[in-house]
N, C-alpha and C positions, 0 to 999 in steps of 0.2 A: 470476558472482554478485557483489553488493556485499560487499565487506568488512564482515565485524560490527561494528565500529566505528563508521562511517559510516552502517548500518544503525541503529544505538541514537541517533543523534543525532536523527533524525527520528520514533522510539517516544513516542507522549502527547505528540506536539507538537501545535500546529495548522498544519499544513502551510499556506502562500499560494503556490502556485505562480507563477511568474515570468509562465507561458505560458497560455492558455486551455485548459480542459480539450477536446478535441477526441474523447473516447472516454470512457464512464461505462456502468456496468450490474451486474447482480449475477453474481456468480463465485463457483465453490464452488473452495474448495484443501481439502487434506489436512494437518491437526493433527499437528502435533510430539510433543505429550506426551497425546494421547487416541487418534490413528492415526484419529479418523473426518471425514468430511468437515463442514467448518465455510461457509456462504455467508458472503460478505463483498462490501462494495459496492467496488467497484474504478474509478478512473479514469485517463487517462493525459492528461497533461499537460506540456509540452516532450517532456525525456528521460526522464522521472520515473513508475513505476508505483507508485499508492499504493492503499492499501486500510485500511476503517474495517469494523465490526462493522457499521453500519448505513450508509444513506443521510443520516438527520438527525445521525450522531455527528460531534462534531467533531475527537475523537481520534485519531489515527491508530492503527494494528495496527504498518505496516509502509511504507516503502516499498524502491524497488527504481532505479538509477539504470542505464537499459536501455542507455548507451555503455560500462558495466562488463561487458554479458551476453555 
């Protein structure tokens, strides 16, 4: 898992990833502080799994740097 820290730095950013996105699609995960499933649009690009509330959002939720996992 990424470090929290490292994790916050990429939260309400607008991610431009380095690499082309090579994977994109909708994904449900499970909520931290409500426990039910939320979809979120997900894509991977290089190393990097990011996720936004939507497809048009520009904000990020989260992402996840996949050579920490």
């Amino acid at each position: 898992m990424v470090k929290q820290k490292e994790q916050r730095a990429y939260r309400g950013s607008v991610f431009q990833p380095r690499h082309a996105v090579t994977c994109s699609g909708w994904l449900e995960k499970k909520g931290k502080m409500l426990a039910g499933w939320q979809r979120r649009w997900f894509q991977v690009a290089g190393h990097y799994l990011t996720y936004r509330a939507s497809e048009s959002e520009q904000d990020l939720k989260a992402s996840v740097d996949l050579t920490q996992v």
